[in-house]
N, C-alpha and C positions, 0 to 999 in steps of 0.2 A: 273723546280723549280716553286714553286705555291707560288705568294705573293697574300699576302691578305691586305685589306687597311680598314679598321671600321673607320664608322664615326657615330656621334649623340650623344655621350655622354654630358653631361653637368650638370649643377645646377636647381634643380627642387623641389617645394615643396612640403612637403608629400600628398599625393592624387592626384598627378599630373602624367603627362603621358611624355614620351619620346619615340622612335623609335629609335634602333643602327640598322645598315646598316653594311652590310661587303661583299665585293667585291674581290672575285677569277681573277686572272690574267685571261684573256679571253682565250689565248692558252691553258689549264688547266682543262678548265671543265669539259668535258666530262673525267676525270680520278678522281674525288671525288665521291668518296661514299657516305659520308654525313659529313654534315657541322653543328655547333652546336656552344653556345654561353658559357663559361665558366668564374665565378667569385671570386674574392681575396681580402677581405677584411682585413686591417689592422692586423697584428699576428694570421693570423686564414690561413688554408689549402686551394688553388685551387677548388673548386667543380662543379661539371655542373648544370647549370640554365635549359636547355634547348637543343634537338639536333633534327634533322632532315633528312630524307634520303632523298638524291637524285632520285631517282627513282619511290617508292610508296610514298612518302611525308609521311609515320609515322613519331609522332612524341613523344617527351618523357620530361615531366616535372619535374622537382623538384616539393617537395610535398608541397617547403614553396611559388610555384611561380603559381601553378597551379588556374585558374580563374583569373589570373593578367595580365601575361606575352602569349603573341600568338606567337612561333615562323613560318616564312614563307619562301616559297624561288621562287626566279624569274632564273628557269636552265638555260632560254637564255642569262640572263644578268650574270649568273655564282654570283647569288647576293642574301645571306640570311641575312634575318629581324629579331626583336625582339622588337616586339611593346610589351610598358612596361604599365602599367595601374595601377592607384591606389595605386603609388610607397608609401613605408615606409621607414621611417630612415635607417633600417636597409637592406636595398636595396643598401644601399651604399658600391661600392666596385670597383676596374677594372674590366673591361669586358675583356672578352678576345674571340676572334673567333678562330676556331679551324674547321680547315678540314681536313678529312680521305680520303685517298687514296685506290682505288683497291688494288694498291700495299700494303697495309697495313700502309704505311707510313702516319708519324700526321705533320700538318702542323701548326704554330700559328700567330696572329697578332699582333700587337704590345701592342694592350690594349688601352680601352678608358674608362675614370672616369666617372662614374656615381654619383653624391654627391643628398642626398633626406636630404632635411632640416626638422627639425620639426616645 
């Protein structure tokens, strides 16, 4: 079983920066595929912010996060990043970590608030 634990979410004003962190149970890692950052804000649909492969570090942006958001990953530490840059209101959402498995199987975290004031 793969727990994942996100942390760095918080209150931030608009043009400000945050880092969310998310961390793969260490027995685990070497069986993710790739690990990716997913957000929900307020009566709107789950969407992907960002994702990343384990292996060649491609990586894949949403179009409204691209030049903002850098995601990254540390494979020893079983530990992907999402340094946020020049956040906007609308930036405001859970976060949510999400890793894939070889096996095809999705795994998720529990979610961490993100709030961008005006």
């Amino acid at each position: 079983q793969v727990q994942l634990v996100e942390s760095g979410g918080g209150l931030v004003q608009a043009g400000g920066s945050l880092r969310l962190s998310c961390a793969a149970s260490t027995g685990t890692i070497n069986s993710i595929r790739l690990m990716g950052w997913y957000r929900q804000a307020p009566g709107k649909q789950r969407e992907l912010v960002a994702s990343i492969t384990s292996s060649e570090g491609f990586t894949n942006y949403a179009d409204s996060v691209k030049g903002r958001f850098t995601i990254s990953r540390d494979n020893a530490k079983g530990t992907v990043y999402l340094q946020m840059n020049s956040l906007k209101p609308e930036d405001t959402a859970v976060y949510y970590c999400n890793a894939r498995l070889w096996s095809g199987n999705r795994y998720w975290g529990q979610g961490t608030q993100v709030t961008v004031s005006s």
